[in-house]
ZADO-1210 file (C-alpha; in nm, 4 decimals, padded with zeros to 6 digits):
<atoms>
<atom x="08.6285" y="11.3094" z="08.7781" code="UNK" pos="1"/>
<atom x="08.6337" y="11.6157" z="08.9896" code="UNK" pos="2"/>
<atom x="08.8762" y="11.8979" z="08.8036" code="UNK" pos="3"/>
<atom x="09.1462" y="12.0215" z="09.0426" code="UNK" pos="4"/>
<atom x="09.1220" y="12.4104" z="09.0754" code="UNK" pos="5"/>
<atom x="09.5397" y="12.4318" z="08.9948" code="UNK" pos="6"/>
<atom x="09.4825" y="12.8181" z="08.9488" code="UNK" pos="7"/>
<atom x="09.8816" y="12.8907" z="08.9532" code="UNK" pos="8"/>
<atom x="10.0265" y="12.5651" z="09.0372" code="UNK" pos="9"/>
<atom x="10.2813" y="12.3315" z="08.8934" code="UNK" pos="10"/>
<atom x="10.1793" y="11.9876" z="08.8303" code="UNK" pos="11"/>
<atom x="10.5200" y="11.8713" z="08.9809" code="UNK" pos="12"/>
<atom x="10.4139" y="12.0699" z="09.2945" code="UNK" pos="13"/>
<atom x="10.0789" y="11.8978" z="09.3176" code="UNK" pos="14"/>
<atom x="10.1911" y="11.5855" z="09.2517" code="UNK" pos="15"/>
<atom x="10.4701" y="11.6662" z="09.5101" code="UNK" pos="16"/>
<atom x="10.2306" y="11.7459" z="09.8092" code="UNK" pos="17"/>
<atom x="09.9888" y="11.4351" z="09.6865" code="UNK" pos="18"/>
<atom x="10.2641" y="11.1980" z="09.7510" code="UNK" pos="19"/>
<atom x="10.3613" y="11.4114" z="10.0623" code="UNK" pos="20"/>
<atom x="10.0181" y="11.2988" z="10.2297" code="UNK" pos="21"/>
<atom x="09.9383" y="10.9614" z="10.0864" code="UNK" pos="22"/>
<atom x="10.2985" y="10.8196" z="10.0708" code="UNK" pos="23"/>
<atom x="10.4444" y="10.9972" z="10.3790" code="UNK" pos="24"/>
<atom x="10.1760" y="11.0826" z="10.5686" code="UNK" pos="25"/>
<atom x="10.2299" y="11.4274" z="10.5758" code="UNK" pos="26"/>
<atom x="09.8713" y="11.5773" z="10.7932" code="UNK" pos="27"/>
<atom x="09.9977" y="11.9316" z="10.8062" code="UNK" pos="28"/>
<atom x="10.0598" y="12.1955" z="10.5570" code="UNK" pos="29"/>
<atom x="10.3743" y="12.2737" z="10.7770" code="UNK" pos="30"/>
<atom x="10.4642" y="11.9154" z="10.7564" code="UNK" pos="31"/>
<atom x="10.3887" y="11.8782" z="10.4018" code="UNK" pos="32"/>
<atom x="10.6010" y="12.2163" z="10.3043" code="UNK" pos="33"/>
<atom x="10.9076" y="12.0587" z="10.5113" code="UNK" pos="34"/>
<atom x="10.9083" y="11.7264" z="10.3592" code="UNK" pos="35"/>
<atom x="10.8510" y="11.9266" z="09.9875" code="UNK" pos="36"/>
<atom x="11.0510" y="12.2136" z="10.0416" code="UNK" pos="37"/>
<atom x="10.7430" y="12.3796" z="09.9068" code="UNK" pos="38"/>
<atom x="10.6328" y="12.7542" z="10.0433" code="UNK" pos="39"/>
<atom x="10.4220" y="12.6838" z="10.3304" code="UNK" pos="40"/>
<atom x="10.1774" y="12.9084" z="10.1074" code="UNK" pos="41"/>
<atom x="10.2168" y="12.7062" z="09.7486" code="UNK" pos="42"/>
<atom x="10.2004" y="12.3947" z="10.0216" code="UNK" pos="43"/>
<atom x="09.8604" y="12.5258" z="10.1646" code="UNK" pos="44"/>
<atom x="09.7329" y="12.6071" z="09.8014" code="UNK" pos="45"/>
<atom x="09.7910" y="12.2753" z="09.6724" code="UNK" pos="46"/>
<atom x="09.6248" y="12.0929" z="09.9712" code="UNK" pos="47"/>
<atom x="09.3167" y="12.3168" z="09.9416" code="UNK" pos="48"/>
<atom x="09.2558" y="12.1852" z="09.6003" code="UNK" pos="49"/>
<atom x="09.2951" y="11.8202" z="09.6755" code="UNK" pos="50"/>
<atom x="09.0410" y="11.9040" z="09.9589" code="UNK" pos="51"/>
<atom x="08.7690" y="12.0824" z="09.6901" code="UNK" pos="52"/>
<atom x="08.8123" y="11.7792" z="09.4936" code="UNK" pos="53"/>
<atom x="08.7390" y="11.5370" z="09.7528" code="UNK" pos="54"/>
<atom x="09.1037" y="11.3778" z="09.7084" code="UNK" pos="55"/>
<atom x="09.1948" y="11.5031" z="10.0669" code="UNK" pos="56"/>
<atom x="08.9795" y="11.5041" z="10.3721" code="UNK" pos="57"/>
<atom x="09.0123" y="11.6739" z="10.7134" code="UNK" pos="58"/>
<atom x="08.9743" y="11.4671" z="11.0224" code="UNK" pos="59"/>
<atom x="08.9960" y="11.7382" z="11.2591" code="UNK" pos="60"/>
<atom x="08.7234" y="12.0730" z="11.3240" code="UNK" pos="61"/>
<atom x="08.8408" y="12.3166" z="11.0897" code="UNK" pos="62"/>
<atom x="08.9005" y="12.6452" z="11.1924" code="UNK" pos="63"/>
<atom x="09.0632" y="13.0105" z="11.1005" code="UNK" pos="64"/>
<atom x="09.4442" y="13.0852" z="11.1553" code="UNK" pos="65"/>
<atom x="09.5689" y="13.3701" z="10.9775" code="UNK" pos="66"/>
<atom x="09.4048" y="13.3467" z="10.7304" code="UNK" pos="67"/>
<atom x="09.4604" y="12.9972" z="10.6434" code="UNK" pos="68"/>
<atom x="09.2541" y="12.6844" z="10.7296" code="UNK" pos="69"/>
<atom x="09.3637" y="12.4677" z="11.0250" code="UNK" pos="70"/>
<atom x="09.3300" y="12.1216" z="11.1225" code="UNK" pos="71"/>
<atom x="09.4744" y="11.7650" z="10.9696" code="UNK" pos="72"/>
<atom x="09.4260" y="11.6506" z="10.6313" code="UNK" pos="73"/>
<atom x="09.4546" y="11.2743" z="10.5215" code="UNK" pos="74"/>
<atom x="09.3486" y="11.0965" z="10.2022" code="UNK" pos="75"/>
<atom x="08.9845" y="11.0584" z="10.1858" code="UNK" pos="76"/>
<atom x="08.9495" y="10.6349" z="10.1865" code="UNK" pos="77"/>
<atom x="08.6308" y="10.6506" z="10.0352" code="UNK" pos="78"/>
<atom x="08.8310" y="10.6891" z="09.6499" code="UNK" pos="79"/>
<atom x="08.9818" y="10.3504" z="09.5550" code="UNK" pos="80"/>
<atom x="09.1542" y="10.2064" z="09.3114" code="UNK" pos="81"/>
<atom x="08.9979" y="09.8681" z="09.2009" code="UNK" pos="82"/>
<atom x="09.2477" y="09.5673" z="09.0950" code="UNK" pos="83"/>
<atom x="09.0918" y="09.2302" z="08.9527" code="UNK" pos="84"/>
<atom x="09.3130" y="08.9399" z="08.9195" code="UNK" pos="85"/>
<atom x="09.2108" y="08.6375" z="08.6816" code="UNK" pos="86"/>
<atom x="09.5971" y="08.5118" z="08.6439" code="UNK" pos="87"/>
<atom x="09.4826" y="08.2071" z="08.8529" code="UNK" pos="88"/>
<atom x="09.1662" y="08.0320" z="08.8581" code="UNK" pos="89"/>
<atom x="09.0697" y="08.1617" z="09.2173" code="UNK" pos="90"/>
<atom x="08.9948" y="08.5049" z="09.1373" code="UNK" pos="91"/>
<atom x="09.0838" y="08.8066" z="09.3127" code="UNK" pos="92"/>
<atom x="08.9630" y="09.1334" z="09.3802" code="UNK" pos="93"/>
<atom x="09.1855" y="09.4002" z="09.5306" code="UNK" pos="94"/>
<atom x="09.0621" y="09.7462" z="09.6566" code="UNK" pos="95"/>
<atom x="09.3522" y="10.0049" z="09.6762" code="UNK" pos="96"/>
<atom x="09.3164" y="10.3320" z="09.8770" code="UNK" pos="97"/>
<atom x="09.5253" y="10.6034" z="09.7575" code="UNK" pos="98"/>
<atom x="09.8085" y="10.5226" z="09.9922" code="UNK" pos="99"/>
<atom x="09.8105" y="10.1823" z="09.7875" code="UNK" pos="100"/>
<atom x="09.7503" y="09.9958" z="10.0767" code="UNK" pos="101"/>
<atom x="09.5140" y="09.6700" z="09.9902" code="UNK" pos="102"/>
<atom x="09.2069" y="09.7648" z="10.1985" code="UNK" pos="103"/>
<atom x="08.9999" y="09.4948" z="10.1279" code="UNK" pos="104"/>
<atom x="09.0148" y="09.1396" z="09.9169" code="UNK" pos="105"/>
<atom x="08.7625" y="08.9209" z="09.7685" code="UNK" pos="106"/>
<atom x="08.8578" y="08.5594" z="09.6697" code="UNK" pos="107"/>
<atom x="08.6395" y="08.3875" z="09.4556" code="UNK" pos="108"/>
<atom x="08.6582" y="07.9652" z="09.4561" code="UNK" pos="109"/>
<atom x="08.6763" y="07.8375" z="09.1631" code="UNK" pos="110"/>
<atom x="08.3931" y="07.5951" z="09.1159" code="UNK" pos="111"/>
<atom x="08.4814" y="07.2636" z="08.9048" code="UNK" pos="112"/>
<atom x="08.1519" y="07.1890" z="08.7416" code="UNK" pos="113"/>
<atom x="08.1288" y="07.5259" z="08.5943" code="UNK" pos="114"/>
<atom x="08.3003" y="07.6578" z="08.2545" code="UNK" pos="115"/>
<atom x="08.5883" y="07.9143" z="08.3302" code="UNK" pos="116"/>
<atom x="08.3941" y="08.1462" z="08.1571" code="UNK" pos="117"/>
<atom x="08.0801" y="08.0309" z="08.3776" code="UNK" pos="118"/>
<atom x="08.3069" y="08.0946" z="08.7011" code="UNK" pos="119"/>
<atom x="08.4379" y="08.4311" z="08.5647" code="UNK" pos="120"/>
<atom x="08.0479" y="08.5157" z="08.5034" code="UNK" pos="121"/>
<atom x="07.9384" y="08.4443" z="08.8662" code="UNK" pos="122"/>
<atom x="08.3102" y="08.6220" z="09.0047" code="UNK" pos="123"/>
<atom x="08.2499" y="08.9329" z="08.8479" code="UNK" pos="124"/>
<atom x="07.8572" y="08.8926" z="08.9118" code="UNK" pos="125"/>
<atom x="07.9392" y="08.9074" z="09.2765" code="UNK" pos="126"/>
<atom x="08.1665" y="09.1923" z="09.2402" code="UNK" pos="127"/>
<atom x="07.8708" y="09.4149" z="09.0871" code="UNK" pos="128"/>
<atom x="07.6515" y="09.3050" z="09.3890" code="UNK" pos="129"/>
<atom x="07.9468" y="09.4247" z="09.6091" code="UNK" pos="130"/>
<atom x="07.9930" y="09.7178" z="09.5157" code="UNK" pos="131"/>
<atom x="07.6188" y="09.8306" z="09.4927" code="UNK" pos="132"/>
<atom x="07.6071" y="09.7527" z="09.8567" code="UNK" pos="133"/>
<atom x="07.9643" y="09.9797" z="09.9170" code="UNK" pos="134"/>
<atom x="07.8121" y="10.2771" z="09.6917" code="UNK" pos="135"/>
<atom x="07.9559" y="10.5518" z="09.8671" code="UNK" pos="136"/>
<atom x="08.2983" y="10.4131" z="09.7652" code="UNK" pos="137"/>
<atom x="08.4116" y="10.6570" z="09.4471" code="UNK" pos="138"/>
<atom x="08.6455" y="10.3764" z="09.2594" code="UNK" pos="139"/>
<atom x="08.8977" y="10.5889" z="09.0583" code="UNK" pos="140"/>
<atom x="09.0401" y="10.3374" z="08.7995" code="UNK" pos="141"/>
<atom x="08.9518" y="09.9650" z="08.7418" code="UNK" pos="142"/>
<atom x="09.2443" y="09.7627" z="08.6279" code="UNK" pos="143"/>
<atom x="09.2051" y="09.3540" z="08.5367" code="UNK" pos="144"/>
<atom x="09.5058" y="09.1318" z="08.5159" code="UNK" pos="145"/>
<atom x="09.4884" y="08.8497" z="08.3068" code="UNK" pos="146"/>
<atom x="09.7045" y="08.5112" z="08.2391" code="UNK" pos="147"/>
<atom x="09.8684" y="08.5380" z="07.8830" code="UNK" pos="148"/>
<atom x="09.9180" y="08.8559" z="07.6543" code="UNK" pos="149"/>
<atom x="09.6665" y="09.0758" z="07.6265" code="UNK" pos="150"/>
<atom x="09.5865" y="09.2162" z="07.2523" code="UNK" pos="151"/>
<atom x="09.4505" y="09.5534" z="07.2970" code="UNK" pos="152"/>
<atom x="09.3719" y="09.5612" z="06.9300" code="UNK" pos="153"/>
<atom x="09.1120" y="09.3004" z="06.9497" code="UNK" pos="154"/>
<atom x="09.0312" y="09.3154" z="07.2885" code="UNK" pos="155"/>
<atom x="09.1965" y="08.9325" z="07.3759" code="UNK" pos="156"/>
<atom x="09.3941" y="08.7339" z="07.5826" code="UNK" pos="157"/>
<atom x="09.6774" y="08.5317" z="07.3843" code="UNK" pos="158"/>
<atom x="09.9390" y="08.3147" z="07.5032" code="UNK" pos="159"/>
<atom x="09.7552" y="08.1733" z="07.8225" code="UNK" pos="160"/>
<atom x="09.6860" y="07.8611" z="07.9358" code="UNK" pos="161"/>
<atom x="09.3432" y="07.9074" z="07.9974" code="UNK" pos="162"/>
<atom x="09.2142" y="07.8433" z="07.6613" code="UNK" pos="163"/>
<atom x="08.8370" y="07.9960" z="07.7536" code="UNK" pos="164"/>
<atom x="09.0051" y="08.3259" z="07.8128" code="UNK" pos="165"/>
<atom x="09.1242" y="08.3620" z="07.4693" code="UNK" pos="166"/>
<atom x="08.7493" y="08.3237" z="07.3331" code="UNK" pos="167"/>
<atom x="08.6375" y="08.6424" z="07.4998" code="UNK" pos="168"/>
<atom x="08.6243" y="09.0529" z="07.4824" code="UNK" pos="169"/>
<atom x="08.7882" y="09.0922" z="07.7904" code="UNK" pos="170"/>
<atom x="08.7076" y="09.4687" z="07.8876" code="UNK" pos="171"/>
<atom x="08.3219" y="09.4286" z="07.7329" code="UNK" pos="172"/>
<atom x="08.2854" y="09.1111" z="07.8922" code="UNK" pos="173"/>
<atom x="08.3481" y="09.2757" z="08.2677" code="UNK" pos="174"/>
<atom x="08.1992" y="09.6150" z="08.1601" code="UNK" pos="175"/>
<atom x="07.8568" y="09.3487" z="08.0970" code="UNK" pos="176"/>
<atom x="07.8373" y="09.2538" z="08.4246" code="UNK" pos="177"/>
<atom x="08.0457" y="09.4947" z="08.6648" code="UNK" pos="178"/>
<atom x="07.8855" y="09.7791" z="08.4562" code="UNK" pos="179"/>
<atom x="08.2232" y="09.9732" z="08.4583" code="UNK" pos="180"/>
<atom x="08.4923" y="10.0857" z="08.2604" code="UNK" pos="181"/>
<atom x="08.8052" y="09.9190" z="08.2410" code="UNK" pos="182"/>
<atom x="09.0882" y="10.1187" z="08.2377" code="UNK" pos="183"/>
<atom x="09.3902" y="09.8967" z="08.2083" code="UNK" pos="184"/>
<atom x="09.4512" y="09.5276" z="08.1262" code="UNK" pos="185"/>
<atom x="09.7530" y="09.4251" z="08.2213" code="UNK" pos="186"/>
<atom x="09.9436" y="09.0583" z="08.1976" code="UNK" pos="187"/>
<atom x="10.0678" y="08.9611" z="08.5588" code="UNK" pos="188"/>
<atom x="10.4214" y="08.9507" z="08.4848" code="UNK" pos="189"/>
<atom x="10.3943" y="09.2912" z="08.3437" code="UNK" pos="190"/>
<atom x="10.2405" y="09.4201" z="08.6089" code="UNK" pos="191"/>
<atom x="10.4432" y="09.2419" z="08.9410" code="UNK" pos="192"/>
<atom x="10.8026" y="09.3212" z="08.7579" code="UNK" pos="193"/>
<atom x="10.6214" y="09.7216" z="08.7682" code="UNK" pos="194"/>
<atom x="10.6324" y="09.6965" z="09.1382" code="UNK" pos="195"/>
<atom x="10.9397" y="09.5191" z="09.1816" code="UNK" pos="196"/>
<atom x="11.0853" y="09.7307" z="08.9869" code="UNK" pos="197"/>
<atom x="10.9782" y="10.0683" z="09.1874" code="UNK" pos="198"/>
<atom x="10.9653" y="09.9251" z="09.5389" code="UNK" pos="199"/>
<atom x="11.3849" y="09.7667" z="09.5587" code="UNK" pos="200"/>
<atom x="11.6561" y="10.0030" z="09.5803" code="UNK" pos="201"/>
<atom x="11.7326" y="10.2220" z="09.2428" code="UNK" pos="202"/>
<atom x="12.0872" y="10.0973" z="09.2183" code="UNK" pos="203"/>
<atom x="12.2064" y="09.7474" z="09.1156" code="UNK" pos="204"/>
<atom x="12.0651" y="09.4706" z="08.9391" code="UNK" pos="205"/>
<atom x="11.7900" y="09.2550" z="09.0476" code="UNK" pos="206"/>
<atom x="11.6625" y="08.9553" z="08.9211" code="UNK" pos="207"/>
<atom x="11.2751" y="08.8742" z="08.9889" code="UNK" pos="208"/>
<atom x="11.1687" y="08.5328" z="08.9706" code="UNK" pos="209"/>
<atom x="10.7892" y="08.4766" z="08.9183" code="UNK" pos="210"/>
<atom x="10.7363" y="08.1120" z="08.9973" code="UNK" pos="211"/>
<atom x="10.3391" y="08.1026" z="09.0603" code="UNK" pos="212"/>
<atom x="10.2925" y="07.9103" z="08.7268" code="UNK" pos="213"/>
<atom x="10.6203" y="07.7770" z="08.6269" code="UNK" pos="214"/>
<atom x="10.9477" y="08.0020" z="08.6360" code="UNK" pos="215"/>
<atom x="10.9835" y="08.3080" z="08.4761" code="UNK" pos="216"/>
<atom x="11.2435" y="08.5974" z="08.5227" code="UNK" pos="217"/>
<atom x="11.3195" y="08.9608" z="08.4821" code="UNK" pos="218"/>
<atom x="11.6002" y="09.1956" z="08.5232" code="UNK" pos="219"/>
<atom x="11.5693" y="09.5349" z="08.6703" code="UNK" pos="220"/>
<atom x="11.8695" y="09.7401" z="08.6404" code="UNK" pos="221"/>
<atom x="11.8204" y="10.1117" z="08.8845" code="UNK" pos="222"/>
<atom x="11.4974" y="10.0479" z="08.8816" code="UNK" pos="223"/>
<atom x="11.4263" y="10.0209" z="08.5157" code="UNK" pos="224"/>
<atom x="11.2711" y="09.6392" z="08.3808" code="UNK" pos="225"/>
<atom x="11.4832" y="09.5351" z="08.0635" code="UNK" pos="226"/>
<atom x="11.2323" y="09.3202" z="07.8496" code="UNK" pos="227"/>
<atom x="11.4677" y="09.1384" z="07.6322" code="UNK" pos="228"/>
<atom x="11.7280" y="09.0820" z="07.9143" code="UNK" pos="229"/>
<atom x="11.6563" y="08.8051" z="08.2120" code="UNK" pos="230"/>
<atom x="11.3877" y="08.6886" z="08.0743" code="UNK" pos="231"/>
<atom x="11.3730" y="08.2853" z="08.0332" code="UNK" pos="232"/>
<atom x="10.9913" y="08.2924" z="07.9330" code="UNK" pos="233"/>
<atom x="10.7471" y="08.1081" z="08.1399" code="UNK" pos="234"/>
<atom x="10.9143" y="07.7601" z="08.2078" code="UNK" pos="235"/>
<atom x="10.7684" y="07.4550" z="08.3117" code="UNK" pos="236"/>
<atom x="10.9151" y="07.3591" z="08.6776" code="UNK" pos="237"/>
<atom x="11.1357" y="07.0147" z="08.6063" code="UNK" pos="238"/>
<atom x="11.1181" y="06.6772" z="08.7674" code="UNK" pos="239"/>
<atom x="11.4348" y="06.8467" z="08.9976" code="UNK" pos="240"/>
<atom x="11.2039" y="07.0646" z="09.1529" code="UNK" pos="241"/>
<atom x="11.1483" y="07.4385" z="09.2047" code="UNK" pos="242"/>
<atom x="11.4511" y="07.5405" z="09.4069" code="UNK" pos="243"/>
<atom x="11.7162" y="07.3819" z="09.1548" code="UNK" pos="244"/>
<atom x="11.5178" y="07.5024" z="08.8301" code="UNK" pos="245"/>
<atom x="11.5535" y="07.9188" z="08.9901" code="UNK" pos="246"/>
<atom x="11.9372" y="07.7954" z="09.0767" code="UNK" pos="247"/>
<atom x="11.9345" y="07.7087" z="08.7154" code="UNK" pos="248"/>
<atom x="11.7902" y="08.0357" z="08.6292" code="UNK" pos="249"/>
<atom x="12.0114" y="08.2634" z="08.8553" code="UNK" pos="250"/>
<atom x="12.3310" y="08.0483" z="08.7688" code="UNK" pos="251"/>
<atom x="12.2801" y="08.1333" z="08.3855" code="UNK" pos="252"/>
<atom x="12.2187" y="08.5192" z="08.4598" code="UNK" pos="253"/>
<atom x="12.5500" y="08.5542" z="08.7021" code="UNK" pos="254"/>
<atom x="12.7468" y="08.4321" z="08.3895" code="UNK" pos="255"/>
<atom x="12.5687" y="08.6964" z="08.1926" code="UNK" pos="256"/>
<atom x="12.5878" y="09.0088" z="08.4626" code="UNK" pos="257"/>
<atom x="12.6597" y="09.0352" z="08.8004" code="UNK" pos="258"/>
<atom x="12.3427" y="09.0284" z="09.0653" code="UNK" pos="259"/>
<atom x="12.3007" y="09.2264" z="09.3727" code="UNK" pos="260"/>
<atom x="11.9599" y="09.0629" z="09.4683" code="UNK" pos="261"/>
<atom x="11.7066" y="08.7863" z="09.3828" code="UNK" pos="262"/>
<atom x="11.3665" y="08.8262" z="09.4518" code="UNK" pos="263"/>
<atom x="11.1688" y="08.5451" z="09.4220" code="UNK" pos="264"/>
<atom x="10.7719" y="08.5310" z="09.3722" code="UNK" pos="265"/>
<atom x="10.6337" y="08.2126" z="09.5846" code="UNK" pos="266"/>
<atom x="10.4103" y="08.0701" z="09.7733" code="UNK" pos="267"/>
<atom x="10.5642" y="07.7067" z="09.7493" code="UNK" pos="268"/>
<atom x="10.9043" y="07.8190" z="09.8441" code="UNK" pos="269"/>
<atom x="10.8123" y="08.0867" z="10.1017" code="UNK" pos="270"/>
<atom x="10.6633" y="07.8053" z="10.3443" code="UNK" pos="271"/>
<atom x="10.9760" y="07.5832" z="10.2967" code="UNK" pos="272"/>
<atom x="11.2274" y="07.6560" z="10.5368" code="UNK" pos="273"/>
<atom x="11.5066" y="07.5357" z="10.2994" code="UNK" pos="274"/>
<atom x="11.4637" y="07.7014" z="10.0225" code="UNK" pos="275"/>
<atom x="11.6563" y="07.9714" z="10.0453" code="UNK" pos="276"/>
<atom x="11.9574" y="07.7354" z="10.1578" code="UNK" pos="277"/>
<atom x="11.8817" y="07.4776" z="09.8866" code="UNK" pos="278"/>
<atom x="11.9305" y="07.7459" z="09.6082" code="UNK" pos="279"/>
<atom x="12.2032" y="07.9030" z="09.8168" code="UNK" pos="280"/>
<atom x="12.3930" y="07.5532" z="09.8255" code="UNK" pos="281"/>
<atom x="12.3917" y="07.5272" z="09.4731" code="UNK" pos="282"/>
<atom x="12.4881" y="07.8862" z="09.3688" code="UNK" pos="283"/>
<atom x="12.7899" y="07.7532" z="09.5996" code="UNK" pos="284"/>
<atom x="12.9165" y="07.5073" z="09.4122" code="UNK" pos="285"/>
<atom x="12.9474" y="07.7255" z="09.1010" code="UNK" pos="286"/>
<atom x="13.0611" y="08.0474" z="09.2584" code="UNK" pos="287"/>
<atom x="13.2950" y="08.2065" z="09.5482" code="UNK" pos="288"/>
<atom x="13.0658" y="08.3694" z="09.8031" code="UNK" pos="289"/>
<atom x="13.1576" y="08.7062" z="09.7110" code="UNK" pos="290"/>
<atom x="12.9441" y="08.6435" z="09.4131" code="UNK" pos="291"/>
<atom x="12.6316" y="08.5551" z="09.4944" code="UNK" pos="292"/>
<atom x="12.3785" y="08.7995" z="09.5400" code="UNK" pos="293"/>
<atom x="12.1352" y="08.8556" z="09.8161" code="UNK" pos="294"/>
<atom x="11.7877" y="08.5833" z="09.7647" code="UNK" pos="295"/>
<atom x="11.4493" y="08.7233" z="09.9277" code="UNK" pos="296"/>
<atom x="11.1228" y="08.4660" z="09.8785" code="UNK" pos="297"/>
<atom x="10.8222" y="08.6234" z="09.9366" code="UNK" pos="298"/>
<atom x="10.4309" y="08.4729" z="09.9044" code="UNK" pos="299"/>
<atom x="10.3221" y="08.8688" z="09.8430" code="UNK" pos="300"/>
<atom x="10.1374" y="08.9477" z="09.5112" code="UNK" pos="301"/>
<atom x="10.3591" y="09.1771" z="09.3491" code="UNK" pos="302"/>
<atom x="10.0996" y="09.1452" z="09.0674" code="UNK" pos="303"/>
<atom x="09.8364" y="09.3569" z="09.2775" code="UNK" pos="304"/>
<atom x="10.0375" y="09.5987" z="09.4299" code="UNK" pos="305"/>
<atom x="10.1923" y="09.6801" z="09.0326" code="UNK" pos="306"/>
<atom x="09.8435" y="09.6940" z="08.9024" code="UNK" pos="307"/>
<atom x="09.7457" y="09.9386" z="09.1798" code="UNK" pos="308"/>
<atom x="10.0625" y="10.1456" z="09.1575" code="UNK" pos="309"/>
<atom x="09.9998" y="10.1981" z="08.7274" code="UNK" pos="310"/>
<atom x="09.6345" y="10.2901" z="08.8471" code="UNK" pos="311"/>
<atom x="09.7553" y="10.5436" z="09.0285" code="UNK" pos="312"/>
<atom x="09.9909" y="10.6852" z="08.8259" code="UNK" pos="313"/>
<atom x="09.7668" y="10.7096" z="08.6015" code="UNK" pos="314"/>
<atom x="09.4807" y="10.8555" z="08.7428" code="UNK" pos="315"/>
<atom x="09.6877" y="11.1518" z="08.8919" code="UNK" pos="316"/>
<atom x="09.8379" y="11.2188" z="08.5675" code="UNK" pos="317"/>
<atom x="09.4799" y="11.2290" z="08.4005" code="UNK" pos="318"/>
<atom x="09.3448" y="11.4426" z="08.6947" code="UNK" pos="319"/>
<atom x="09.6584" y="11.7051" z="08.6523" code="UNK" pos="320"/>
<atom x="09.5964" y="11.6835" z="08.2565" code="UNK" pos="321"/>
</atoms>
């Protein structure tokens, strides 16, 4: 990793006009001291060092203007944050720029005559012959999720249904055949509540409902994931189906706190028109409307996106260490 020259600067102001140009786009020091409230000068200062280190680019002829260089700066979307997903048997790999936009996915197909540890072999096998043909990609952080509890004691998954998983070293076993560190191992509830959690609204409670693999649940009150509180544990969907089992689930936490908004983690429900009505029909009959809180269904893996967001975070506090 490339040290930032931070001469005089606060980390809170660097990490201020790094969010200022990946998050908001800011291409301008002028534009980046506005949206701060920096100095236009500790705004220029902190830019130049994210250029030294590579972490900024500019896309425009540079030039002299009092003093101070011209032209645009962006991220530089050659540094990326790599995000692989075993939490279901068709493997994914995610590569995150450092706007945390997914710039690129693999999917691996999971082949039935092989082992899970045979098809996690050739997955990551492929991944290593991937990136030796992308190697002027810098990847900052490598992050896996996996399907259970991971032990970071022992270096195992617990608690999963994938019984093969539980036999291996899970970071040695990818740094065999990727030939990289692994930063973070992370289960995919964990890691999807993480974005939920930072990308709603900071105020109210919100109940996220996982239902890739059963039903599970969370509660995020302003932003902030209780553990202990929402959550049913991974259920098995019952012979009523999907939509009643989450009316169920939502029913039981409006009797133990009032919801603002449901967001619901499906691919099932998102391509099923009635869905939301079915589970709005039944929070009905138990409640006046007033009650019942807003339901979203989405087929987007929140999993990903909260693996790629705790990269980040990550990295730029290790980089501003």
């Amino acid at each position: 990793m490339i040290p930032l020259a931070k001469e005089t600067l606060k980390n809170n102001n660097l990490k201020a006009v790094f969010s200022a140009v990946a998050d908001e786009g800011c291409d301008t020091r002028a534009k980046i001291a506005g949206h701060t409230g920096l100095s236009i000068v500790t705004a220029g200062k902190a830019a130049e060092a994210f250029l030294d280190a590579g972490i900024f680019i500019q896309h425009t002829p540079q030039s002299k203007q009092v003093g101070r260089r011209a032209g645009k700066i962006r991220i530089n979307p050659k540094r990326i944050f790599f995000i692989i997903d075993l939490s279901r048997r068709n493997f994914t790999a995610d590569y995150y720029n450092l706007s945390l936009a997914c710039v690129n996915t693999y999917e691996y197909e999971y082949i039935s005559d092989f082992s899970y540890i045979d098809n996690l072999g050739v997955f990551l096998h492929r991944m290593k012959a991937y990136m030796q043909d992308v190697a002027d990609i810098k990847i900052l952080s490598v992050c896996i999720i996996v399907p259970g509890v991971y032990e970071r004691g022992t270096d195992t998954v617990s608690n999963s249904a994938e019984d093969e998983i539980k036999s291996i070293k899970i970071r040695d076993f990818t740094r065999r055949f990727v030939g990289l560190q692994v930063d973070f191992v992370i289960d995919h509830m964990s890691a999807a509540v993480r974005y939920c959690a930072a990308s709603r609204r900071q105020e109210g409670n919100i109940l996220y409902i996982n239902a890739r693999r059963g039903v599970d649940s969370r509660l995020i009150i302003r932003g902030r994931a209780l553990k202990k509180q929402g959550s049913f544990g991974a259920l098995p969907v019952s012979s009523r189906g999907l939509a009643s089992d989450i009316s169920d689930m939502v029913r039981s936490m409006c009797n133990i706190t009032g919801l603002s908004e449901v967001v619901i983690e499906s691919e099932e429900l998102e391509i099923d028109s009635n869905a939301i009505d079915d589970i709005m029909d039944a929070l009905v009959a138990a409640y006046q409307a007033k009650d019942i809180p807003a339901i979203s269904i989405s087929s987007q893996r929140f999993a990903s996106d909260g693996a790629a967001l705790i990269s980040r975070d990550s990295w730029l506090d290790r980089l501003l260490r």
